[in-house]
Each structure stands twice: as C-alpha cells, then as structure tokens.
Kinemage of the C-alpha trace (Angstrom):
@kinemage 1
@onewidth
@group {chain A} dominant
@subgroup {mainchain}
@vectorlist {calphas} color= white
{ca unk a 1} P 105.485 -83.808 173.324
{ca unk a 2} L 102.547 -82.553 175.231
{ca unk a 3} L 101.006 -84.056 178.690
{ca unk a 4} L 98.408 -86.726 177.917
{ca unk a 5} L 95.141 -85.954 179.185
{ca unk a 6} L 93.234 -88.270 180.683
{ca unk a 7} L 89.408 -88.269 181.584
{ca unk a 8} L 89.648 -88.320 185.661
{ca unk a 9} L 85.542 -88.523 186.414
{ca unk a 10} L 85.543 -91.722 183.980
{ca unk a 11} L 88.326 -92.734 185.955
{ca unk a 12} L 86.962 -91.770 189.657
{ca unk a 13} L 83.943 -93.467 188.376
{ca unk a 14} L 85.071 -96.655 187.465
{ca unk a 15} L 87.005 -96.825 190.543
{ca unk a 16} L 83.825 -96.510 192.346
{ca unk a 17} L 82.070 -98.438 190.778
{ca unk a 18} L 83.950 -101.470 190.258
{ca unk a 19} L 85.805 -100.947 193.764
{ca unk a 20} L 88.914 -101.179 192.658
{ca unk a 21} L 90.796 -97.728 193.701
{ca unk a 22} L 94.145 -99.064 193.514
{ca unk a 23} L 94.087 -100.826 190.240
{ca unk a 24} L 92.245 -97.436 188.649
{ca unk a 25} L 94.603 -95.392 190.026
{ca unk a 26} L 97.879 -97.725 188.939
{ca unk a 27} L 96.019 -97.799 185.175
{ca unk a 28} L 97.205 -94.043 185.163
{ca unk a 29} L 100.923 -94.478 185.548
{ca unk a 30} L 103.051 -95.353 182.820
{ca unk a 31} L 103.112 -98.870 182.075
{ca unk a 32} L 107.045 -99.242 180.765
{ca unk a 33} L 109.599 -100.966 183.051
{ca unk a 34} L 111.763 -98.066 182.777
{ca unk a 35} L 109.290 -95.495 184.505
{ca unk a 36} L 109.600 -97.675 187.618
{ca unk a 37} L 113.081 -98.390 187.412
{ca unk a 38} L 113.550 -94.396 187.477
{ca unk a 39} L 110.902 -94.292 190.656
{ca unk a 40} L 112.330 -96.984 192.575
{ca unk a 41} L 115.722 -94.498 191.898
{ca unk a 42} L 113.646 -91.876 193.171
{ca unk a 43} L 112.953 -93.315 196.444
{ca unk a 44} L 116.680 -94.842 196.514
{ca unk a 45} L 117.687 -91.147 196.332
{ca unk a 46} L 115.393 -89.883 198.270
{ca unk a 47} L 116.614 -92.158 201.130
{ca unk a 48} L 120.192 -91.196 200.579
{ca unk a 49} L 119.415 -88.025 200.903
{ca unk a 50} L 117.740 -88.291 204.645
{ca unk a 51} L 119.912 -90.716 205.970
{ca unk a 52} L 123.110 -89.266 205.304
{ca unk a 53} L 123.835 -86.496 207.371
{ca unk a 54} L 126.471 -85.085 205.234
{ca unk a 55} L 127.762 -86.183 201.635
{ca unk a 56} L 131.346 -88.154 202.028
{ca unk a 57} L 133.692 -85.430 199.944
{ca unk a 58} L 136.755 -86.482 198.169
{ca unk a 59} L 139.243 -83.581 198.357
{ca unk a 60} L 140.872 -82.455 195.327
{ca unk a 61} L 143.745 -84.593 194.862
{ca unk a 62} L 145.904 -85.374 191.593
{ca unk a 63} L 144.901 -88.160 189.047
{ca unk a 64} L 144.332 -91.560 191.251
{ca unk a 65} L 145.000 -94.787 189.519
{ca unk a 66} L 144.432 -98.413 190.841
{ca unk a 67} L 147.117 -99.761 192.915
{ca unk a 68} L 148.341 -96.131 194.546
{ca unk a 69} L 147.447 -94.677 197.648
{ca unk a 70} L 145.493 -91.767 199.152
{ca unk a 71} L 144.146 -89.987 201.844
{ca unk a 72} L 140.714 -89.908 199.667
{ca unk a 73} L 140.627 -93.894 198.939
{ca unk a 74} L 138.193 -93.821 202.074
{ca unk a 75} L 135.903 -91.361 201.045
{ca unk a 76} L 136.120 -92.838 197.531
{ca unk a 77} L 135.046 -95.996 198.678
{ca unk a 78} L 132.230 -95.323 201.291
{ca unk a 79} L 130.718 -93.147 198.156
{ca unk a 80} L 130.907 -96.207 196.100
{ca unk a 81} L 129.279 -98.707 198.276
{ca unk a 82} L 126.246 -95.712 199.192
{ca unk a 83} L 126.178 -95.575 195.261
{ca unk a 84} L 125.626 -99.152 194.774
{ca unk a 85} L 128.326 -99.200 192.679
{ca unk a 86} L 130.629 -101.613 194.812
{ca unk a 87} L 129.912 -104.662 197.250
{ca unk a 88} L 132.485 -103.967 199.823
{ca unk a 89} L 132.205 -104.566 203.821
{ca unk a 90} L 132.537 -100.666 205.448
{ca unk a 91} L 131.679 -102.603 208.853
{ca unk a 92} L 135.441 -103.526 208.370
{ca unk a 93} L 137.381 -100.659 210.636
{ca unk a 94} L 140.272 -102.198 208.667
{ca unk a 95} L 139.704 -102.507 205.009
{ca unk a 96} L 136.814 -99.225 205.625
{ca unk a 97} L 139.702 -96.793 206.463
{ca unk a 98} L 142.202 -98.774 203.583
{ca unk a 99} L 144.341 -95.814 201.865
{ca unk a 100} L 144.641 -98.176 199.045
{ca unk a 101} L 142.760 -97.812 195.927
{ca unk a 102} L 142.581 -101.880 195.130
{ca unk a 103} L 142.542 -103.164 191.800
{ca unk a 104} L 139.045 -104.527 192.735
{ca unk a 105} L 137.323 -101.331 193.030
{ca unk a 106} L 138.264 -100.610 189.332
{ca unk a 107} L 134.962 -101.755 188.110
{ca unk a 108} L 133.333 -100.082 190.683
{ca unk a 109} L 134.900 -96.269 189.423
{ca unk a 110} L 134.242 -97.681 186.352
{ca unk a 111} L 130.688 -98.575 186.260
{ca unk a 112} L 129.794 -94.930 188.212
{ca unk a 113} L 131.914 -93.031 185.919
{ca unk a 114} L 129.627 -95.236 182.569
{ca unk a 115} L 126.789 -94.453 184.715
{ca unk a 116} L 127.640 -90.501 184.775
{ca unk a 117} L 128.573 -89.311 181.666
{ca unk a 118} L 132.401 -89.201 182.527
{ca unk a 119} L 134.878 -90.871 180.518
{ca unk a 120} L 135.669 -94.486 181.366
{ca unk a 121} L 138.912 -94.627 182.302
{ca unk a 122} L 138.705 -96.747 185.990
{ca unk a 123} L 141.234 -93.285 187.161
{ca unk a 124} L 139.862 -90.433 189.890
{ca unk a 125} L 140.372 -87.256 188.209
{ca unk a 126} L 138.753 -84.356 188.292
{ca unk a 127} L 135.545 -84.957 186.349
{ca unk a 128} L 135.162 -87.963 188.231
{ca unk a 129} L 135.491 -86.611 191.677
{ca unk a 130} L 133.121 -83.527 190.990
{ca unk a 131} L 130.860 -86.551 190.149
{ca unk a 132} L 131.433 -88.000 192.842
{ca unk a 133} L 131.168 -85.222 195.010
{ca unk a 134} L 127.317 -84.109 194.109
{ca unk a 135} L 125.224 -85.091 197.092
{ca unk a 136} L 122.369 -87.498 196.048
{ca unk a 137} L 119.564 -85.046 196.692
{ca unk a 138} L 120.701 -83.047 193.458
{ca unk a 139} L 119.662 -85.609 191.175
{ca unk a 140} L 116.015 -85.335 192.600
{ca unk a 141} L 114.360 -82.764 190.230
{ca unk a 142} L 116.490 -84.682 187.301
{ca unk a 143} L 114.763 -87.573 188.558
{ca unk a 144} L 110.977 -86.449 188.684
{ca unk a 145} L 111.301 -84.357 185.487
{ca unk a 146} L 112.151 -87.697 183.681
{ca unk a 147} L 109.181 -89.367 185.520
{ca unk a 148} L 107.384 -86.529 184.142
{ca unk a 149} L 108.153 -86.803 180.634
{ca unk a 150} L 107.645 -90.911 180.697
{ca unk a 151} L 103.896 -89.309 181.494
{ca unk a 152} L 103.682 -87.092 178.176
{ca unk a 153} L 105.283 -90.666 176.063
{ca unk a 154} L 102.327 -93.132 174.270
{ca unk a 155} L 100.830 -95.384 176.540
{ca unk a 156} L 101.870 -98.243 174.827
{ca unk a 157} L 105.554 -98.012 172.688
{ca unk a 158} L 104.350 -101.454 171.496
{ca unk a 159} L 105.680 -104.754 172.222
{ca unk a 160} L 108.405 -104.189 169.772
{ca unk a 161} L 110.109 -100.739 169.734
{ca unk a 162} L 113.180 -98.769 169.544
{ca unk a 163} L 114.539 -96.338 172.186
{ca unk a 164} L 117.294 -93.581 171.949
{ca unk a 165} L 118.353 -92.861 175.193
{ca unk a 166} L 119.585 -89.611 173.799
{ca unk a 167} L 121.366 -88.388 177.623
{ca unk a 168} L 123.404 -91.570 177.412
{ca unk a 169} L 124.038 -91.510 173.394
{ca unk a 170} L 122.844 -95.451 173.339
{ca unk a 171} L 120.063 -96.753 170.986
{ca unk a 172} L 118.169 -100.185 172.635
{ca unk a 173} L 115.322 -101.980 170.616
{ca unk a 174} L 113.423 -103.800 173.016
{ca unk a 175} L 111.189 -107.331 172.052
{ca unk a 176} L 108.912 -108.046 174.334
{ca unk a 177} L 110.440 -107.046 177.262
{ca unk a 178} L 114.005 -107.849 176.191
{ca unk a 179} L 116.570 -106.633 175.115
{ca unk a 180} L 116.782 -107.766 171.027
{ca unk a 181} L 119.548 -105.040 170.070
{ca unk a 182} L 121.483 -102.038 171.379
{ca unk a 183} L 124.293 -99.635 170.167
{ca unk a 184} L 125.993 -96.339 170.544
{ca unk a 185} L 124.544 -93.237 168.596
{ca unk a 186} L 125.269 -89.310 167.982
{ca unk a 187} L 122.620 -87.607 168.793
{ca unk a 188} L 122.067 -83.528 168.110
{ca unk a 189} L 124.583 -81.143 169.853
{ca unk a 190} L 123.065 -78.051 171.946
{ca unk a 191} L 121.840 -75.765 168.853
{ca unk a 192} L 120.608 -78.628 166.907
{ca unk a 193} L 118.850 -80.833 170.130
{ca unk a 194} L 117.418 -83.817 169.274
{ca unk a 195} L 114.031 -83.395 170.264
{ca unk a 196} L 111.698 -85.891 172.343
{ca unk a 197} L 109.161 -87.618 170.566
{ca unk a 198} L 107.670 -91.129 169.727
{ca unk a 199} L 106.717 -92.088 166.029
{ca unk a 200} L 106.296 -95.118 163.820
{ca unk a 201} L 109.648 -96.678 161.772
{ca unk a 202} L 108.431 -97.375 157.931
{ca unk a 203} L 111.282 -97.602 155.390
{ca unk a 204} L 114.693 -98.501 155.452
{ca unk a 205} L 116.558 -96.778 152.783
{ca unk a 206} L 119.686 -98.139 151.063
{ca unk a 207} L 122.530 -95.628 149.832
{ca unk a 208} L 120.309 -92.489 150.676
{ca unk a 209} L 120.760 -89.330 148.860
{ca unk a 210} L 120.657 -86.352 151.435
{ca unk a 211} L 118.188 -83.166 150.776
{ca unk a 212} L 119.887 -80.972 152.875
{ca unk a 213} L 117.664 -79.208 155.135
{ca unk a 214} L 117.051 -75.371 154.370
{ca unk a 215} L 118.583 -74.262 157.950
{ca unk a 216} L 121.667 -76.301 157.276
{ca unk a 217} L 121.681 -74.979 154.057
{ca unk a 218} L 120.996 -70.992 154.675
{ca unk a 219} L 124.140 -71.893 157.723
{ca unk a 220} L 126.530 -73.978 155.830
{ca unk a 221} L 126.153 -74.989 152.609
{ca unk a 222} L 126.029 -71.319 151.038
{ca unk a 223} L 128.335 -69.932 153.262
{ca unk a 224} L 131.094 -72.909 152.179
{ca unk a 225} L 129.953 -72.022 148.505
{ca unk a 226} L 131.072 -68.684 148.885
{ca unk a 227} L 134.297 -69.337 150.540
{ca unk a 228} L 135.421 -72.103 148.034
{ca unk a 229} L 133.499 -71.903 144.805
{ca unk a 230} L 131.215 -73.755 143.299
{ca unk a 231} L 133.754 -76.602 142.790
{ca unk a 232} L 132.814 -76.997 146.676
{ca unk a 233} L 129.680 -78.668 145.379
{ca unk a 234} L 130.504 -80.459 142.296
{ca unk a 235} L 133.209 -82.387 144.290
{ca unk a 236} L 131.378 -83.443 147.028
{ca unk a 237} L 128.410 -85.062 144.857
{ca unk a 238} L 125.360 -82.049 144.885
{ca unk a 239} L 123.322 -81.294 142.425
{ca unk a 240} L 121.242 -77.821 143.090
{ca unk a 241} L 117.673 -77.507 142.021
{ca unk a 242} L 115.215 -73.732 141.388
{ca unk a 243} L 112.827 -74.255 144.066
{ca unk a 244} L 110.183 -72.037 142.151
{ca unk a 245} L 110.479 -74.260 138.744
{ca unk a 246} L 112.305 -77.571 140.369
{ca unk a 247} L 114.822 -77.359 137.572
{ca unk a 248} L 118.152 -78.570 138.268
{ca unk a 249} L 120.536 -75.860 137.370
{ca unk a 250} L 124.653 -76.107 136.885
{ca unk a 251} L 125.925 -74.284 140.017
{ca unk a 252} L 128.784 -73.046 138.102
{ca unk a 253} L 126.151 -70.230 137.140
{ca unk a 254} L 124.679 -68.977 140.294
{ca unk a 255} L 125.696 -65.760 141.837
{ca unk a 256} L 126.281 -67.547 145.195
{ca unk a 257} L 127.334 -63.651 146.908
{ca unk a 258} L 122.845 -63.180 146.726
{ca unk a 259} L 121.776 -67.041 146.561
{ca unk a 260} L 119.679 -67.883 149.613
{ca unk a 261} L 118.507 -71.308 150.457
{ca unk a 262} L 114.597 -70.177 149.687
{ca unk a 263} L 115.622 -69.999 146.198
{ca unk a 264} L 118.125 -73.263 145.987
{ca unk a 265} L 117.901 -76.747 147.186
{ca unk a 266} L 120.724 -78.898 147.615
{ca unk a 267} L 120.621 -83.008 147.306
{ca unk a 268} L 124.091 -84.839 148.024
{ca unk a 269} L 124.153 -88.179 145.835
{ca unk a 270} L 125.315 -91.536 147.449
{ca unk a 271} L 128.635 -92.200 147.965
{ca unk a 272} L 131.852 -91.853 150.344
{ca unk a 273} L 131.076 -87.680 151.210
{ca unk a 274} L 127.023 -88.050 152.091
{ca unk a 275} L 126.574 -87.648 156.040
{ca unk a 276} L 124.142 -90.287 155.599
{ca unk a 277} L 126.109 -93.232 154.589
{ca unk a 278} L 124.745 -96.339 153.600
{ca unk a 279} L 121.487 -96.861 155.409
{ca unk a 280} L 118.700 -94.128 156.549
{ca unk a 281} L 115.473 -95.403 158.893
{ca unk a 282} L 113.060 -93.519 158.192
{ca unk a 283} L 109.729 -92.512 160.207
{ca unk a 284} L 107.606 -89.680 159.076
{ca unk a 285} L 107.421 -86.946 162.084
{ca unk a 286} L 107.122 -83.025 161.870
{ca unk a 287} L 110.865 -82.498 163.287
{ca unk a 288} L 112.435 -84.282 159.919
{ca unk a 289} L 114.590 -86.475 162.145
{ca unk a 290} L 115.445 -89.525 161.147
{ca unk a 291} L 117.957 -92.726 161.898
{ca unk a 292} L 121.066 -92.949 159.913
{ca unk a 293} L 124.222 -94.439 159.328
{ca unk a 294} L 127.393 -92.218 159.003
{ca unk a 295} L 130.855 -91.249 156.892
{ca unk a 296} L 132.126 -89.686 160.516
{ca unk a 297} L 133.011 -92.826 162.836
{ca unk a 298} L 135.770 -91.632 164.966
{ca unk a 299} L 132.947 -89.839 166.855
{ca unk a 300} L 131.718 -93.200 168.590
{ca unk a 301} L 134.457 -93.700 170.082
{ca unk a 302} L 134.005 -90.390 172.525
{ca unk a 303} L 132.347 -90.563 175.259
{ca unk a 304} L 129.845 -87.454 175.100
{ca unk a 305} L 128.262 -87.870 171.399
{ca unk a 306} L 125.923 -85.065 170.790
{ca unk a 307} L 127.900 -83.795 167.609
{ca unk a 308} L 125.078 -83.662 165.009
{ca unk a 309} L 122.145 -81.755 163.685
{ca unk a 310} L 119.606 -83.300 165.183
{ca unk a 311} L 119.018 -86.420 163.591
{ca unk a 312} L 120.835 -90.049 165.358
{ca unk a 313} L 123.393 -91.168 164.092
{ca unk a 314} L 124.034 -95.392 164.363
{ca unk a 315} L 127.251 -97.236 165.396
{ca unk a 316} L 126.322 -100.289 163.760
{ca unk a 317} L 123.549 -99.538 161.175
{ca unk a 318} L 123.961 -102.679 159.134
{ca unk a 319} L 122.857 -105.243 162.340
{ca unk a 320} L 119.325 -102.596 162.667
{ca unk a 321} L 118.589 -102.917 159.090
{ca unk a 322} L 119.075 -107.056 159.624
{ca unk a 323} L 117.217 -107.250 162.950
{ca unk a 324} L 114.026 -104.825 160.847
{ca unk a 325} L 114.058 -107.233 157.711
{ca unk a 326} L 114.800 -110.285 158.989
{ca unk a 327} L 110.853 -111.029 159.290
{ca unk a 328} L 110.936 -110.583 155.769
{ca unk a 329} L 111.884 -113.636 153.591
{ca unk a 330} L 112.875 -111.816 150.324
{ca unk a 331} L 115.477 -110.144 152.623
{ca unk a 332} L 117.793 -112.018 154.049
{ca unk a 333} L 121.542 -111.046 155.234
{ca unk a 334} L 123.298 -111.643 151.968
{ca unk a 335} L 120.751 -109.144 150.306
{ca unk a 336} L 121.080 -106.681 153.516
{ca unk a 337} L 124.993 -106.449 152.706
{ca unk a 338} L 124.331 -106.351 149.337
{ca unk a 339} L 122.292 -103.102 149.563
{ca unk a 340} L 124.953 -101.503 151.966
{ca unk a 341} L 127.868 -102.308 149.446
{ca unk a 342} L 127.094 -99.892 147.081
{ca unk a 343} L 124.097 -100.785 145.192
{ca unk a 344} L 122.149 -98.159 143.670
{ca unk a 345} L 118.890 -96.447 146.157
{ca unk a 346} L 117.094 -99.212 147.805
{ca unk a 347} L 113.717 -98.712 149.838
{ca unk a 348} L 112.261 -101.178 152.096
C-alpha cells in the first residue's frame, strides 16, 4: 500500500470557510472502529507507561499452574489487573500480596496469553512471563505504526467486508458494524509474507485446480521432480504445459536435470493432494493472493499459523462460501455442500 494523499488547502479551506475546524480535521482520520480502538490503546499505553515508575517483573521461575504457589503470584497479578486483563481488588494488602495463583485468575493468564501470541495454556512459563515482563512503553511504536498503516487502507472497506488480521492468524467479515463471521487462517510464513492490501472478492471457485506459481515452481516443484522422478507428478494429479506453444506435454519426457519453470507450467487437478482444497475466493490483485480452503488442517490447531506461501488459508471455508451466496437464491446450502463434495469446477 502507499499513503493516501489528501488535498490539505481544499481541506484548510473548507474548514475556513464553513467554520468547522474540528469536523474538517476529524474527516481526515480513518473512519473504521478499529483505528480508534488501536488509539484509545495508544493513550492506555501511553499512560501506563508514565504512571508506573517501574514495570512489576516476574522472576524466572519454573512452569506455574493454577492452584500452586509462588513468590511471583504477586507480581503476576498486579501485571494482570494494570493489563486489564483481570478485575481483582490490589487495595486488598491481603489477597494483593496472595502467593496463590487462584483458579480465578486462569482466564485472566489466559485471555493475555490469546491476546499475545503465546500459546493458550492458562500456565506461566517462559514465553508467557517474557510477555509479561515487556514494559508497556515497548508496544508504542507497534502501536503508531499500525495507526499508520490504517492511514494508507481505503477510506471506506464498505459496509460489508472481510478482514485478515494476519498478526493474529484470524479472518472476521464484518456487516454493518457487526460481526457476521470469523475464523482462524494460515497466513504466509517469513519468506513468503502475506502482504497488506485491500481489494474486491468476485468468484468463489468450487474444487479449484492450482497453477502453481513460477517461484514455487523454479523452488519446489522441479527440485522434487528431480529427486523423485517424474512419477512425483503423475501421482499427485499435474499435468505440465510448453509455455512457448501451451501444449500439454507427458512429463515422462522432459529432461527435468535443465527444465526451468520459464519453460514449464504446472496445474494440480482437484482432488485429495491440491493445497487448495475444495473452495478458492478469489479477488483479482497484483500479489496473486487469494482465499482458500486447505488438504493441511492440523495446522489450525497451532497457535502461530504463518506456514504458507502467501496466500490465507481458511479454517472453515464451507460457512464463507454460505455466508457470500446466501444472497443468492439459486444457491442455497444444499447446493453449497454439493459443490464442496466433489463436484466437478464450479465458479460463482
């Protein structure tokens, strides 16, 4: 994305003007809720940050689990309440200096540790506690570089869209200021990023074939070829194509030692080894990425997700490709399921 730019004389003079130097200036801030849900953090942090005159540390100590004791339960628990993650009274001399990690602060570790990237588990260990540990005023830059992207994003997303919260690996489509439908995702890992951008959703494709990209192809495809034959290809469903005459050719006759993928294109038919499972969303853009479903679904149950090549991957593709046709009476759910069973490609 690039920074908007916006025409500050026609706004100075329309301030003037109409005398209205407030509303002018808001007009230039991003209108979505979640630009002022990340300022109001902002300030929050900012607060933290002069207020406290030194960051309550938890010491490194082994695993804690709810119901045991420590000399850290205090410091765990005056970090908490700061945080906002738990309602307890620390004007309590008692129950603030409590060795006793209760069973209702669970939700509390809980809800940080969902919060930070760590794995939800409701038990102090190390990742938690480093967490933890990082005084508020750190997450300032974080902060305004986020409030500077929301600047660079379209004015209006519409009154119905879809964000991917790629950071958190969580997909949200939003109706009218609602929340209609949300879900884990992959997104790309750290060579493959998935980059930042905002586009319009046009076709959902049932049982997708996959033209694998010439990168992927140059990296892994080829190399694979060589290593196993060209069995490697036949088994998993690909038929190769010239790229100079757009024939398909039998890969059982390519000298795959010189082949390079700016001679050969690859497509991967439907079925049980295509990355792309049963349903693609697609939305023209110049990055080629695209919404899919996926033949790999141990990886949603991790808690970091940024395993793929780019392109987001959906934890429940089926209840998207509903919610986007349901406006539409000639599909309904039965058809929906139909098209993700198996029947042959499908655009809608």
């Amino acid at each position: 994305p690039t920074p908007r730019p916006a025409d500050l004389r026609a706004h100075l003079t329309d301030a003037i003007e109409s005398a209205q130097v407030r509303g002018t200036l808001d007009r230039l801030y991003p209108s979505h809720p979640a630009y002022w849900r990340l300022r109001d953090e902002l300030k929050r942090q900012h607060a933290l940050a002069d207020e406290m005159g030194g960051w309550p540390t938890i010491l490194p100590i082994r695993t804690l689990l709810p119901g045991e004791s420590s000399t850290q339960v205090p410091a765990l628990r005056r970090q908490l309440v700061l945080l906002g993650d738990y309602d307890a009274d620390l004007d309590d001399a008692e129950a603030r200096a409590s060795e006793y990690y209760e069973y209702e602060m669970q939700p509390a570790v809980e809800r940080f540790q969902a919060r930070n990237g760590v794995d939800v588990t409701g038990r102090v260990n190390q990742a938690t506690r480093t967490a933890l540990n990082r005084p508020p005023g750190d997450n300032i830059p974080l902060l305004e570089a986020n409030l500077e992207r929301w600047r660079w994003l379209p004015v209006n997303l519409g009154a119905t869209h879809i964000m991917v919260n790629a950071p958190a690996y969580r997909l949200r489509v939003e109706e009218n200021g609602r929340e209609a439908l949300a879900m884990n995702v992959v997104v790309g890992n750290l060579g493959w990023k998935t980059p930042m951008f905002s586009d319009t959703l046009t076709e959902v494709i049932f049982q997708p074939p996959w033209g694998v990209p010439s990168s992927i192809a140059a990296d892994e495809t080829i190399p694979r070829v060589r290593a196993r034959g060209a069995s490697y290809l036949t088994s998993r469903g690909y038929n190769v194509y010239d790229r100079r005459t757009g024939a398909r050719i039998d890969p059982a006759t390519v000298d795959w030692s010189q082949a390079t993928a700016s001679r050969y294109r690859f497509i991967q038919r439907p079925g049980r080894a295509n990355p792309l499972g049963e349903v693609k969303f697609r939305f023209p853009n110049p990055h080629g990425i695209y919404l899919h479903d996926t033949n790999s679904r141990s990886l949603f149950n991790r808690e970091a997700r940024a395993f793929s090549h780019g392109c987001i991957r959906l934890a429940d593709p089926g209840s998207l490709a509903k919610y986007l046709l349901a406006p539409y009476n000639n599909w309904d759910d039965a058809k929906v399921y139909a098209a993700l069973s198996g029947c042959p490609t499908t655009g809608a």
